[in-house]
C-alpha positions as CSV (number, residue, x, y, z in Angstrom):
1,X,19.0,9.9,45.4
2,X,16.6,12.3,43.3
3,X,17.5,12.4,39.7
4,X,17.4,14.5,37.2
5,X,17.5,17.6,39.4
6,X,19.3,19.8,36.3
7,X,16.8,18.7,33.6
8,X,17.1,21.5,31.4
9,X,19.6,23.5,32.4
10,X,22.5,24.9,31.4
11,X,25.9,24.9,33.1
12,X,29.1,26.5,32.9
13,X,32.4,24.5,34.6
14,X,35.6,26.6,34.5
15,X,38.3,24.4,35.4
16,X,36.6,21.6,33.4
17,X,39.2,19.6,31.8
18,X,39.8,17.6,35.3
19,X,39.7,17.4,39.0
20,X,36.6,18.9,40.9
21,X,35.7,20.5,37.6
22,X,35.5,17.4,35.0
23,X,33.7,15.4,37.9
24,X,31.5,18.1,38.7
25,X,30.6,18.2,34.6
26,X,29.6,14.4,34.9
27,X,27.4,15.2,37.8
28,X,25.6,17.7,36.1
29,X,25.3,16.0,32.9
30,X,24.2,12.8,35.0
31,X,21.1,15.3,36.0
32,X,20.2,16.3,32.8
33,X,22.3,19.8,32.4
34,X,24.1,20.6,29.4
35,X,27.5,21.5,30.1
36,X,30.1,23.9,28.7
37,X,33.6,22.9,29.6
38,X,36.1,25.7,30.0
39,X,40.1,25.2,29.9
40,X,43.1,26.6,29.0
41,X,44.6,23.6,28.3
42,X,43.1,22.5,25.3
43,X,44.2,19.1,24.6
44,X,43.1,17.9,28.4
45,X,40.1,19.8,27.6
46,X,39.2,18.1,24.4
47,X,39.6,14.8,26.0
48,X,37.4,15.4,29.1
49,X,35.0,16.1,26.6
50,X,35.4,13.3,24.7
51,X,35.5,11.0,28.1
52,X,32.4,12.4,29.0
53,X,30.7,11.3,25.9
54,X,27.6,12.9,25.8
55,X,25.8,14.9,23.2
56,X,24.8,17.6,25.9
57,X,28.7,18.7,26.4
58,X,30.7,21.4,24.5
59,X,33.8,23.0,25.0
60,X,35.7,26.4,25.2
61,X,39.7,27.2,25.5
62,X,39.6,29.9,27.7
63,X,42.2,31.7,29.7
64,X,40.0,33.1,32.7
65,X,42.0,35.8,33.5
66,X,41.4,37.6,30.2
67,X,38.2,39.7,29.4
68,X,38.0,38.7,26.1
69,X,38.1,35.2,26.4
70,X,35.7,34.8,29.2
71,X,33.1,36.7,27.2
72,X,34.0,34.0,24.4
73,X,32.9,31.2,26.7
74,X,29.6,33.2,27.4
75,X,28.8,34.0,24.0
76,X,30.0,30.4,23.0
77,X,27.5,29.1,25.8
78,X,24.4,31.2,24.4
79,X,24.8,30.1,20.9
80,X,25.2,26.4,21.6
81,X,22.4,26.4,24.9
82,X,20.4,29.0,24.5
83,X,21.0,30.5,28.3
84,X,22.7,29.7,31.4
85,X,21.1,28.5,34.3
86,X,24.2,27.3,36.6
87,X,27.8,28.6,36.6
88,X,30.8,26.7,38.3
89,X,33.0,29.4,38.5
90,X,35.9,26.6,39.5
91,X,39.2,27.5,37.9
92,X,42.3,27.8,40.1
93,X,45.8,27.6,40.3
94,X,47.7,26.5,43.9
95,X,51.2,28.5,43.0
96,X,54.2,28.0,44.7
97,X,54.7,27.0,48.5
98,X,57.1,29.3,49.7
99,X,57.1,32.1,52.9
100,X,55.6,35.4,52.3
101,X,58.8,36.9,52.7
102,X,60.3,34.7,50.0
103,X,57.0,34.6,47.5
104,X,57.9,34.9,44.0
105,X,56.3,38.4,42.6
106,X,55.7,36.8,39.2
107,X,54.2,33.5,40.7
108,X,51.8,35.8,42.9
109,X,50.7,38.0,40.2
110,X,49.7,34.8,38.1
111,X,47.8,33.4,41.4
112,X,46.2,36.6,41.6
113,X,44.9,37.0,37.9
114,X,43.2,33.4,37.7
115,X,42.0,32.9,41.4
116,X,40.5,36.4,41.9
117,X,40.4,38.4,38.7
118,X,39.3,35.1,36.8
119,X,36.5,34.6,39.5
120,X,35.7,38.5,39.1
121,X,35.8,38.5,35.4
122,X,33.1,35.1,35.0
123,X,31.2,36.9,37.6
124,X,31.0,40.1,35.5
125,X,30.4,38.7,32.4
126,X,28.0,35.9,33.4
127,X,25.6,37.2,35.6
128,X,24.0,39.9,33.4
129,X,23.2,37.3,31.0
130,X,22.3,34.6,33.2
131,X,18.6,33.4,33.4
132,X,16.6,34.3,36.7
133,X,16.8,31.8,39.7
134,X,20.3,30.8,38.1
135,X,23.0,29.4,40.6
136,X,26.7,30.5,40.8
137,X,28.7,28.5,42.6
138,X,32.6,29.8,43.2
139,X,35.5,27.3,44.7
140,X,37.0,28.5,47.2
141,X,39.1,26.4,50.1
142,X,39.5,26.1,53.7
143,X,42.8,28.2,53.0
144,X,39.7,31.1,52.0
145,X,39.0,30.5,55.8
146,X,42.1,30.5,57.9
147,X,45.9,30.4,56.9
148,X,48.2,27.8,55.9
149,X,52.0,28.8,55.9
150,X,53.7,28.7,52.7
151,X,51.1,29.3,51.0
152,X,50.9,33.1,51.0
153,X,49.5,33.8,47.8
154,X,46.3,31.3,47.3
155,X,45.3,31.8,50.8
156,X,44.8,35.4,49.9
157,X,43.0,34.7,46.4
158,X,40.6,32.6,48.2
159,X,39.9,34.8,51.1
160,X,39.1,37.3,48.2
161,X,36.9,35.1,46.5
162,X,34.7,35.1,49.5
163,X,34.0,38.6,48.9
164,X,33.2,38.3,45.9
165,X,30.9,36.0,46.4
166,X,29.5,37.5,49.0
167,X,29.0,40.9,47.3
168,X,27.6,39.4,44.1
169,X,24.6,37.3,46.0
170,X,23.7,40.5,47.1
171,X,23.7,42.9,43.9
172,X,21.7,39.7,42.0
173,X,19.2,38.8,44.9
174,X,16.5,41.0,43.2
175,X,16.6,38.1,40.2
176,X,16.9,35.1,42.9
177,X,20.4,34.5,41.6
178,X,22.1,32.7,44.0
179,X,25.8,32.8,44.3
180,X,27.6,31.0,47.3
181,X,31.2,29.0,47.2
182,X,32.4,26.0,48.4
183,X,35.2,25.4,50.4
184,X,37.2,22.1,50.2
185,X,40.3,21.0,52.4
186,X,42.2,18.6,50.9
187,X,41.2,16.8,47.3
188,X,42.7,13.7,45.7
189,X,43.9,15.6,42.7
190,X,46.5,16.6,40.6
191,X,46.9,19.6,42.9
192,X,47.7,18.5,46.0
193,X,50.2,16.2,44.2
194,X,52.5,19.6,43.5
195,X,51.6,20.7,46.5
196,X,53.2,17.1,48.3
197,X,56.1,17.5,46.1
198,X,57.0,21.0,46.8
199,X,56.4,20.7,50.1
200,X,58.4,16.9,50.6
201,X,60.3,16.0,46.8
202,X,61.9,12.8,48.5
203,X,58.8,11.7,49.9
204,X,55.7,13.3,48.9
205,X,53.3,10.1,50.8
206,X,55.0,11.7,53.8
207,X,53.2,15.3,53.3
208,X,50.2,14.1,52.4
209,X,50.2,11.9,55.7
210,X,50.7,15.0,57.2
211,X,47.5,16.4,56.0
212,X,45.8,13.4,56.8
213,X,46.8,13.5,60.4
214,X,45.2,17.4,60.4
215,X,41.8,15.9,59.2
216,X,39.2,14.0,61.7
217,X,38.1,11.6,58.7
218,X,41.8,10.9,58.1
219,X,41.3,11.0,54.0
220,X,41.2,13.4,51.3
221,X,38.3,14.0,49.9
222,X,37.5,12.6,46.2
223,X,36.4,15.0,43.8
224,X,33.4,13.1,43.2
225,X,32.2,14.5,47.2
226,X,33.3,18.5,46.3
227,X,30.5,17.7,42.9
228,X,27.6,16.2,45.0
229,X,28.0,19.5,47.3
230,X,28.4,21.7,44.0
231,X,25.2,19.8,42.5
232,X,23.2,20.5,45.8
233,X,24.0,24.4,45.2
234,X,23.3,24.2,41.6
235,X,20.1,22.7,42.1
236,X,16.3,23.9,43.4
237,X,17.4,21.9,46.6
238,X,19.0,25.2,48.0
239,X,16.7,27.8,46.2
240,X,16.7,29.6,50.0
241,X,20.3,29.4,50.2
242,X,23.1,32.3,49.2
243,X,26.1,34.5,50.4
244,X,27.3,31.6,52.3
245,X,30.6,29.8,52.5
246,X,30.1,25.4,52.3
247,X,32.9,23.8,53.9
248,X,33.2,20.3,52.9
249,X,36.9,19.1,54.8
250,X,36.4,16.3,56.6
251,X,36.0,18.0,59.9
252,X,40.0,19.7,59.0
253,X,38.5,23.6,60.3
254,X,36.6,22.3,63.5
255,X,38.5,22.3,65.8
């Protein structure tokens, strides 16, 4: 494997304090990126830093769905860095599986202010001040690809991200900024554990069989596999490659 392939960048990971984004963060710093971590939940996020022990991490408390505080984890990046070369524009939230008929307003509204306007907002307020031949990255899901019942409201916020994604590689082409998403099925994380529970509370082993079954590698992914994808993307490995959707599911969509 080539090393050091983010020497002296500088990344951004929303959704940093665990899951895809913490092991996406040790990636990164593993090729020679400094990182800024960005959570709302600061005591998780304090310790991911301190777990990733490294001189080359800081970290912001940030609610993405607010203006303000996204432009504090830009401004917070520049002063410690200096620039920003890669953003991870990770953060999400999975809601509430329930029918669309039946979808709590509240519940969608929140889905819908992290998952798109959190995406939208890091998009606005990073790429202006990102350096040229920078990479965003955005994390979408296979549910950003086709529909998965009960779960109305994120399958929406990811198809959205799409466009997103798809408009922004091509207003920030003239700078060779990249921007392209990812799109996981399922990940061995705290996520799909609500997910099991809500959708099976007596026996939550027996939903996540059930996804199993759906997938041709019969596993979930491990976060580690959605940050080796993120770290291609981030890196001079795809410099040719934008406005494209990166399914990594374990074959769940091919059929």
């Amino acid at each position: 494997m080539t090393m050091n392939q983010l020497t002296d960048k500088v990344a951004i990971v929303t959704g940093g304090a665990n899951g895809i984004g913490y092991a996406t963060a040790a990636v990164f710093l593993r090729e020679g990126a400094r990182v800024m971590l960005v959570d709302n939940d600061g005591e998780r996020l304090k310790q991911a830093a301190t777990d990733l022990s490294s001189d080359a991490v800081r970290y912001c408390v940030a609610d993405v769905s607010r203006s303000s505080e996204v432009k504090r984890y830009v401004e917070d990046t520049l002063a410690a860095f200096g620039g920003i070369d890669v953003f991870f524009n990770n953060a999400g939230i999975e809601g509430t599986v329930s029918p669309l008929v039946d979808y709590p307003e509240d519940t969608f509204d929140r889905i819908v202010a992290v998952n798109i306007k959190g995406v939208w907002l890091g998009c606005q307020h990073v790429l202006p001040r990102m350096n040229t031949g920078g990479s965003v990255i955005i994390t979408s899901s296979v549910a950003g690809l086709r529909g998965f019942a009960g779960l109305g409201a994120y399958v929406a916020s990811k198809h959205a991200e799409v466009g997103i994604m798809r408009v922004a590689a091509l207003e920030h082409a003239d700078r060779s900024i990249r921007v392209n998403s990812v799109h996981p099925g399922p990940v061995d994380t705290q996520m799909m554990r609500h997910i099991e529970r809500q959708l099976s509370a007596d026996r939550p082993e027996a939903a996540k069989e059930g996804f199993e079954a759906q997938i041709p590698l019969s596993r979930y992914a491990a976060a580690d596999e959605i940050a080796d994808l993120v770290l291609f993307l981030a890196s001079d490995a795809s410099k040719y490659i934008t406005g494209d959707t990166h399914v990594i599911d374990g074959g769940m969509i091919a059929g």
